[in-house]
N, C-alpha and C positions, 0 to 999 in steps of 0.2 A: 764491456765495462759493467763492474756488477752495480745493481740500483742504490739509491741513499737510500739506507739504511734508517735515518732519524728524518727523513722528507716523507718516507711511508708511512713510519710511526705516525710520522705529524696527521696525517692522510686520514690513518686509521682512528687519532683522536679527534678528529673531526665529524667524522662517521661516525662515534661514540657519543659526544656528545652536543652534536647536531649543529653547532655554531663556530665559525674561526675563535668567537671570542671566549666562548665555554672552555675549545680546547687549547687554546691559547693558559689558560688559566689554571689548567691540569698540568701543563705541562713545564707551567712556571715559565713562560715564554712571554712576550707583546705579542699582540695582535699583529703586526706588524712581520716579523720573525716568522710567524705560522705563515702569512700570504708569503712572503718571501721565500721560505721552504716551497709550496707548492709552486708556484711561479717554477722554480726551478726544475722540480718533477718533471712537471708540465713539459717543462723546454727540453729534459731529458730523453721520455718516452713519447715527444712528435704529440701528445695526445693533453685534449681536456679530461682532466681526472676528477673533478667533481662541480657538480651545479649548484650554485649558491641559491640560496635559500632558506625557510625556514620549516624543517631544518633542511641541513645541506646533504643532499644525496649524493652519492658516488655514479659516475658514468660508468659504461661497459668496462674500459679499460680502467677504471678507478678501483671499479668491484673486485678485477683482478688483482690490483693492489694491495687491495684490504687484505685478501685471502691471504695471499703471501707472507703479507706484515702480520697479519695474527699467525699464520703456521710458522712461523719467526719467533714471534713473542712465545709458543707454548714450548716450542724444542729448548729454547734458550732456557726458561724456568724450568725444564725438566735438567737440562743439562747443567742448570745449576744447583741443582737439590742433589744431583747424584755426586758432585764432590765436596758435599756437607753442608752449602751454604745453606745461611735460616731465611729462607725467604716465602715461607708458610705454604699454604697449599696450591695447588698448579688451580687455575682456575680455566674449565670448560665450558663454554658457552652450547646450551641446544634448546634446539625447539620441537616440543612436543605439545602435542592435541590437546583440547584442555577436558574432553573426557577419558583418556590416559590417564593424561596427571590426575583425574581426582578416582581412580581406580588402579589399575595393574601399576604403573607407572611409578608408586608409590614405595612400591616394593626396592625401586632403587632408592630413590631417597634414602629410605632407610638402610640400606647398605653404604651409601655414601658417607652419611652424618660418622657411622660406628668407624668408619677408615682414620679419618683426623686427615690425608694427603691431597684429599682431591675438592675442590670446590665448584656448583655446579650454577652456572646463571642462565636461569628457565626464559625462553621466550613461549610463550602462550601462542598459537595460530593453530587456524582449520588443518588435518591431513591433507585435503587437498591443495594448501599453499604455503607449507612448510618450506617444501624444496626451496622456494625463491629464496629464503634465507640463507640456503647455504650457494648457490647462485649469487647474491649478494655479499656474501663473506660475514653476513651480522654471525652465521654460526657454525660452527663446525661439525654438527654432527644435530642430526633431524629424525624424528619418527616423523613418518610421512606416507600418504596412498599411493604415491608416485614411485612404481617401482626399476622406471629409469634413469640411471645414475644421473647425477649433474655431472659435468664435466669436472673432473681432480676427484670424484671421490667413488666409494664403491656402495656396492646395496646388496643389503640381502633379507629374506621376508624373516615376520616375525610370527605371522599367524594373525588370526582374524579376530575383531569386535565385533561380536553381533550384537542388535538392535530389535527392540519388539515394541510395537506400538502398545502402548498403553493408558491407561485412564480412571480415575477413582471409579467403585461402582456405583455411585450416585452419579455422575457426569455419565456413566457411558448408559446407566437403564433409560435417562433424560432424553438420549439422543439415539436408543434402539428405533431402528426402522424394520417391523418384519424381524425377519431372523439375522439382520447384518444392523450396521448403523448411518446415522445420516451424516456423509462427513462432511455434506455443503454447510450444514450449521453449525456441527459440533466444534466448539473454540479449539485452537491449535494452538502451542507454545512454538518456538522457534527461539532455536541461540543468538542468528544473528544474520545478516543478509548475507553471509557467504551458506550459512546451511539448508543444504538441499534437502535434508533425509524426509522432511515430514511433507516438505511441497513434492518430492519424488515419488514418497509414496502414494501420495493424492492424486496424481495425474496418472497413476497406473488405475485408480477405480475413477477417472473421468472427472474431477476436478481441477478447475483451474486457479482459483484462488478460493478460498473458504470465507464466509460472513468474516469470520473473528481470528484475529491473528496478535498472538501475544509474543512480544519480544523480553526473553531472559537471557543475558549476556553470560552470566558465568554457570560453570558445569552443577556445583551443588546449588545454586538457585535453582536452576531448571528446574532438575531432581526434585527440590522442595515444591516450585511451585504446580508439578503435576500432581505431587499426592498432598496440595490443599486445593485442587480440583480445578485450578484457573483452566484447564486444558488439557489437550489430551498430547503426547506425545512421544517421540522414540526413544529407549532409555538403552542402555548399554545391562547386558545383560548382570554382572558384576553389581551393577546399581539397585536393580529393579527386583532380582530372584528374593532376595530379601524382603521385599515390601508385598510378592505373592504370597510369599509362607504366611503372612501376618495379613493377608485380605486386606491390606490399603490398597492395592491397586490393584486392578486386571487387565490382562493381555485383547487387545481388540484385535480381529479379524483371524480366528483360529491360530494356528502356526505361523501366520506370516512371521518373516522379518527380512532382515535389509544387514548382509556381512560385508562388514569394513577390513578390506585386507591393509593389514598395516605392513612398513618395511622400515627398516634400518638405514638410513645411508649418513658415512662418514667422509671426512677427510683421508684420503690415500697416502697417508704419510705413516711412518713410521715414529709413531707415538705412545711411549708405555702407560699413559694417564688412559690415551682414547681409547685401546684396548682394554684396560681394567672396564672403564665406564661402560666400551660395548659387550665384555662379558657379562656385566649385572644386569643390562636390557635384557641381551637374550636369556639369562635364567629367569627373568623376572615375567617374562614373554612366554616362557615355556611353561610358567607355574598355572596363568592367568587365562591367555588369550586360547582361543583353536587352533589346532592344528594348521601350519602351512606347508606345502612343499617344501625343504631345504635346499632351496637350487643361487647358489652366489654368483653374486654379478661382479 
């Protein structure tokens, strides 16, 4: 029996935006009508499909719902664009790294914006836990360090970010030890408690945690507040090469750095929006990042 159609929907308006009552409201529905839908789901596929809450989260079998109900929602807008209707631009949801986006990344934007057809809604997460989004069905298609597929979709590498510790040269002469530096005292920036890169690097030269540890949440904050000297920290080379030529900042611990292999992975479906979107990563990838192997998963 094939699934409700408008019980998913409901599913995936819940999942959007967070509440029976929100997406009750979207959908032009009662509240009432929306538990009623799911209820039925529910009794349909034998299974609880979402945990009430705030907000409301989708259970295992819920998440695969979602999937479904959004790879539904895109085919259907695609397959209505192609026999004239105006129903504006196809809209793709993805999540990419938020030092991506505020470098390489950019490059599709702007190939996006000059199309007028495709519309793109950014979720912001770490490389390392991009994936669960498309695991959760919030997206269909992820830059991501996880170069194994999730289940439904495929992957393939894009090439690598690297990363070089750095620091104004006021902050790093302050904190010279000898011919290296002192990283137990030297202040550290940090994006956020999922980022490893500066505590990873630091427990390779024997620290465990540093005096001073500063929290900047988004990508050009960081950026700004290493070259006004809060700290020392790891910059994406894209960001950084620029502020060497111009001696605001320098490179600590000779050559080091730390390469973030990035990867592509989408929905496995047959989508002419996804394919556009995943041609302009990988050119945008190819212009930017390092070299990867080219091997498809």
């Amino acid at each position: 029996m094939p699934l409700n159609a408008a019980a998913v929907e409901t599913l995936v308006a819940i999942v959007d935006h967070g509440t029976f009552e929100a997406a009750a409201r979207a959908l032009h529905l009662t509240p009432s009508a929306v538990s009623q839908r799911v209820r039925a789901l529910e009794r349909e596929v034998g299974r609880v499909v979402v945990r009430r809450g705030t907000p409301c989260e989708p259970t295992d079998a819920g998440a695969a719902l979602v999937r479904w109900g959004r790879q539904v929602r895109l085919l259907e807008a695609e397959a209505r664009a192609s026999i004239g209707e105006e129903t504006g631009p196809v809209v793709l949801d993805v999540a990419v790294n938020a030092d991506s986006l505020a470098t390489w990344f950019r490059d599709v934007l702007r190939e996006v914006g000059r199309r007028g057809d495709l519309a793109v809604r950014l979720v912001v997460e770490d490389q390392a836990h991009s994936a669960d989004l498309l695991r959760g069905g919030d997206t269909l298609a992820a830059v991501t360090s996880d170069p194994h597929p999730v289940q439904g979709c495929r992957s393939e590498p894009l090439g690598t970010l690297r990363y070089r510790p750095a620091a104004t040269p006021d902050l790093a002469e302050r904190h010279r030890r000898g011919r290296g530096t002192d990283w137990q005292r030297m202040p550290v920036v940090v994006f956020n408690a999922k980022d490893d890169l500066q505590h990873g690097f630091l427990r390779e030269r024997g620290v465990t945690e540093p005096d001073v540890v500063h929290v900047v949440p988004t990508s050009a904050d960081f950026h700004e507040a290493v070259r006004c000297g809060l700290g020392w920290g790891m910059l994406p080379t894209p960001q950084l090469d620029p502020d060497l030529e111009e001696g605001l900042l320098r490179t600590l611990a000779g050559r080091a750095h730390h390469d973030v292999a990035l990867h592509w992975q989408r929905w496995r479906i047959e989508s002419a929006s996804l394919a556009t979107l995943s041609d302009l990563v990988r050119a945008a990838a190819g212009e930017h990042l390092r070299p990867a192997a080219m091997i498809q998963r």
